[in-house]
N, C-alpha and C positions, 0 to 999 in steps of 0.2 A: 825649419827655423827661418830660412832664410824666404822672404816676401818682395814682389815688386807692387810698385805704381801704389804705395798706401801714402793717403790722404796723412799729411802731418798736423793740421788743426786742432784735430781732436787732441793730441798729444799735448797740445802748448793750454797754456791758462787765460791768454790773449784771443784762442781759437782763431788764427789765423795761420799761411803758409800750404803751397803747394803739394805737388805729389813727392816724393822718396820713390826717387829710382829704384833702389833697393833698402829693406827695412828687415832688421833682426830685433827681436827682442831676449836678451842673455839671462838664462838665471842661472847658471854656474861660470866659474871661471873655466871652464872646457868651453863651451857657446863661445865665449866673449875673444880665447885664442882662436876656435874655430874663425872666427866671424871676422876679425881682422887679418888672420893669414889669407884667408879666399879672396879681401878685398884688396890687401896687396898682391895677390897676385892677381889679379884684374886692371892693376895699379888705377884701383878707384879711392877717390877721397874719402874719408870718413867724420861721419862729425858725431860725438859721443851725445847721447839723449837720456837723463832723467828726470824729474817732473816734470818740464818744461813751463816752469814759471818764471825761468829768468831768461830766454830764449824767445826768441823772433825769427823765425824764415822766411826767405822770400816768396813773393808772388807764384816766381815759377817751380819753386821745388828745390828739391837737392836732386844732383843728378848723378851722387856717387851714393855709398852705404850709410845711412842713419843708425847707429846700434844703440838701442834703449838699453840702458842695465837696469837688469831686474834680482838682480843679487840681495839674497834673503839671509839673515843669521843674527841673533841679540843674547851678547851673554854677559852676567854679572858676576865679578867677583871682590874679595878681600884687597884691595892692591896693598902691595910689599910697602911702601914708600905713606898709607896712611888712606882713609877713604875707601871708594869704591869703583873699581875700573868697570868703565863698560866701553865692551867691544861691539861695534855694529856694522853691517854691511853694507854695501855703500847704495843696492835699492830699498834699505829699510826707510819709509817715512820719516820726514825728521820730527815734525809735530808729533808724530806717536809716539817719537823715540823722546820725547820730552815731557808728555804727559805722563809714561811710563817711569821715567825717574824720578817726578814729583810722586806721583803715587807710590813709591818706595820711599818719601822724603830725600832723595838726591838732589842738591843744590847745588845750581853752577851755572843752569840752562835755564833756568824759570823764565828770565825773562825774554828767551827765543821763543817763546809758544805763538804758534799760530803760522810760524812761516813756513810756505806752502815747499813742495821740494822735496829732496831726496838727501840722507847723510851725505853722500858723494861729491852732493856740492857744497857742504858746509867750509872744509878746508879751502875749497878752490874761490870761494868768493870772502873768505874770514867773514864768517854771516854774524850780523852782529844787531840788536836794537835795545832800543832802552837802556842803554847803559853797559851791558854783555858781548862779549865778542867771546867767537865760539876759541877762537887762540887761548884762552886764558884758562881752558879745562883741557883740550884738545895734547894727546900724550907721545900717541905716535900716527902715522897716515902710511898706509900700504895700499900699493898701486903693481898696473902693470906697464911695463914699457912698449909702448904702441907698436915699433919696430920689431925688437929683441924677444918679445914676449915672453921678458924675464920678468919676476917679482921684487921689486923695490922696496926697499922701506925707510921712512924719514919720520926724525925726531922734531920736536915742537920748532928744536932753532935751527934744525936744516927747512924746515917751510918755508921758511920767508915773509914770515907773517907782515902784514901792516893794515890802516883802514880801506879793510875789503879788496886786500890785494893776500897775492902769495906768488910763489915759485909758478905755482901753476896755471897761476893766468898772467904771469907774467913771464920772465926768460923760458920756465920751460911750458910755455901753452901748449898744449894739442900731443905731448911729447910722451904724455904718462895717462892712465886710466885708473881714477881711484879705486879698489875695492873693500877697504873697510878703517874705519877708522876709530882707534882709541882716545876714552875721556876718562880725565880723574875727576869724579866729581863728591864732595863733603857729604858724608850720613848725617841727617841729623842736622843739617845746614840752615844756619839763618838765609833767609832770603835778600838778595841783592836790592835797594831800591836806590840808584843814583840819578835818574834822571827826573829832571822836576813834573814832566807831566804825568809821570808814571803816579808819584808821591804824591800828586792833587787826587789821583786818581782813585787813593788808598786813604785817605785822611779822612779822621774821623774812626779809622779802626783801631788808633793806638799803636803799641809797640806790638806786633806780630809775634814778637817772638824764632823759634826755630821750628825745626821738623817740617812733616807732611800738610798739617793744616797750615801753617804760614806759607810756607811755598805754593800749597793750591788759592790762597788768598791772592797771593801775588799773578797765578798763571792765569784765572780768571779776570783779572784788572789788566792784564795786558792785551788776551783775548777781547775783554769788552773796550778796550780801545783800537784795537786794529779792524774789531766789525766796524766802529764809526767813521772808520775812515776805507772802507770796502777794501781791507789788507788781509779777510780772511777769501779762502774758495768758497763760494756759495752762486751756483747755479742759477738761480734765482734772483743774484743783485748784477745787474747790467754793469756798473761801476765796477765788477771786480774781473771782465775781461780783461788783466789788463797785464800787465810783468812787474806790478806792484812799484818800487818808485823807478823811477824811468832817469832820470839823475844823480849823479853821486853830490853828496854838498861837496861843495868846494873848500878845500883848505889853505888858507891864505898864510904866505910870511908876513911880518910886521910889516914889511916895505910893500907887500901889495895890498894888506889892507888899510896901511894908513891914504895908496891913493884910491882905494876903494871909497873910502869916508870922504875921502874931499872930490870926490862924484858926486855923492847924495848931498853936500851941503851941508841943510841941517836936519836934524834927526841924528838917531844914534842907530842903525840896525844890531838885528837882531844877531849874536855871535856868541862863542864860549872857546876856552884855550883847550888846547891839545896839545899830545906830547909833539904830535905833527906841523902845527901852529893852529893857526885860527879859523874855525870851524863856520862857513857860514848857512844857514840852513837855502839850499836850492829852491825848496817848496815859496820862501820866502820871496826871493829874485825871480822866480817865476811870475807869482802872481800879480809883484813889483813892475813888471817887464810887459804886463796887460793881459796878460792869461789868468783870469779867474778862474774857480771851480765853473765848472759846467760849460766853458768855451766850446765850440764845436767849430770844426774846418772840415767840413764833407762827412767822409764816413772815421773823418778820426776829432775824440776831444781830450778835452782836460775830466775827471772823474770829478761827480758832483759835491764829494765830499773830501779830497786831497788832490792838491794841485800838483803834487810831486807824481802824481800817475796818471799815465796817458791811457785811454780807454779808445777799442777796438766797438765804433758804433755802428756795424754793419757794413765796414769800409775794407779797405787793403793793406799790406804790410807797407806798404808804395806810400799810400797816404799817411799813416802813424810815422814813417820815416820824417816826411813832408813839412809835416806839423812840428816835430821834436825841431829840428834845422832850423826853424821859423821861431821858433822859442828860445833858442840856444843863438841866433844874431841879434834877437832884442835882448837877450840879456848881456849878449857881450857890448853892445853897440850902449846901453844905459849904463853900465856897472864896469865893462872893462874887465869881466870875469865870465872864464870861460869853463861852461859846463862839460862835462864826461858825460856818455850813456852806461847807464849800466848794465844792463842785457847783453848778451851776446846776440851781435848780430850775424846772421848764417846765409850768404850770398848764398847766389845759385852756382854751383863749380859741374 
């Protein structure tokens, strides 16, 4: 099981990053105890690996344990409470695990289609676009304790859910190891449509209705918007090397975005309310800030068709750092708002 000196590029969606000192890929929860007792007692660092579409490592490597989960399991049933529970593990695909409950008519995920990943990481980043956040179906999360290698389990409101945050990337990061995660999601379910470009996207087909064919109407128009903007994997589109958006938007209080607006002058930017406050789209202040689509700085740019993703052009993790820094002081230096990365970045230890 256990591998040294593998090449971690191939692993990421960015293809970028050094060797892994040492590399396990788990598909039982026996591997995944194996694989972290051994590296604690080597007292080597470990950094948890599933699709690696929201992950970036360094140049040089990791030079403790990388353990991939490849934990396999999908089951549906009746749930007590109404709807239809599905249980998944936490290496099940999430796109397939979303295609598959459309194809059931299960509504709740429609419009997560296409993002690239593993169930595993759905809780730990609250993955959410179009309008869905994965919190609003998500029932229960069971993990293991990185330490203790005991089995944990957490209800919707012990997560800690918020926008693309949780318990687990936040207080307790690095602490717990997901292995599978419960959703309730609607039989027979009208299709979510709240976001307006989704709705541009759809118009013209009328009232969808419910069920299988509405929901598949809906997963297709999400799909066909995330190809145009190279937010699906395809080998084939240079743009889609990438960790898909590379910024979180920023959400502003009243008090920061009323001095946000007396920056820009005149104009109104582009914004919408939250429970959180004021949502400003990143992509927006990016390109605001002098980064168009298709900028390039050596071997890292901006993607030709979404300015919110940074693209790997035959360059280094060094240089994509480089770039983001450079984008993230023109935008604070013009706007006064400071961007987050969203990727987990993976120093060499």
């Amino acid at each position: 099981m256990l591998q040294t000196d593998q090449p971690l590029a191939p692993h990421t969606t960015i293809q970028l990053g050094g060797l892994a000192r040492y590399f396990a890929a788990c598909r039982t929860l026996e591997e995944v105890r194996y694989a972290l007792g051994w590296a604690a007692g080597e007292s080597l660092p470990v950094q948890v690996l599933g699709g690696g579409s929201n992950v970036l490592f360094a140049d040089e490597g990791f030079g403790g344990l990388v353990l991939k989960v490849e934990l396999s399991g999908l089951h549906f049933a009746e749930a007590a409470e109404g709807g239809v529970l599905v249980e998944a593990a936490a290496g099940q695909s999430w796109d397939g695990l979303v295609g598959e409950c459309v194809r059931r008519g299960l509504a709740g995920v429609e419009c997560l289609s296409g993002i690239p990943g593993l169930v595993g990481a759905t809780p730990i980043q609250n993955v959410g676009a179009y309008g869905q956040e994965v919190k609003d179906t998500i029932i229960e999360v069971r993990g293991l304790d990185r330490q203790r290698l005991e089995l944990v389990v957490w209800t919707n409101e012990e997560c800690g859910f918020a926008y693309r945050q949780s318990r687990f990337k936040g207080v307790d990061k690095d602490r717990y190891l997901i292995t599978e995660v419960s959703y309730r999601l609607k039989s027979e379910g009208a299709p979510q449509i709240r976001y307006p470009e989704l709705r541009r996207q759809l118009e013209g087909r009328g009232d969808l209705g419910r069920g299988r064919a509405a929901l598949e109407a809906v997963r297709e128009g999400v799909l066909q918007l995330r190809r145009s903007k190279s937010m699906v994997l395809d080998p084939q589109d240079p743009d889609a090397r990438s960790v898909g958006s590379f910024f979180l938007n920023p959400v502003l209080s009243e008090t920061e975005f009323s001095a946000f607006k007396a920056r820009l002058g005149e104009g109104q930017p582009p914004s919408f309310s939250t429970a959180e406050g004021i949502k400003v789209p990143a992509a927006w202040l990016v390109e605001q800030a002098g980064f168009p689509k298709g900028f390039r700085r050596g071997g890292a740019g901006v993607s030709t068709k979404h300015t919110l993703a940074l693209v790997n052009c035959g360059g280094t993790t060094r240089q994509v750092l480089e770039l983001a820094e450079e984008i993230r002081g023109q935008v604070r230096a013009r706007f006064g708002v400071s961007l987050e990365i969203e990727p987990v970045l993976v120093p060499y230890q």
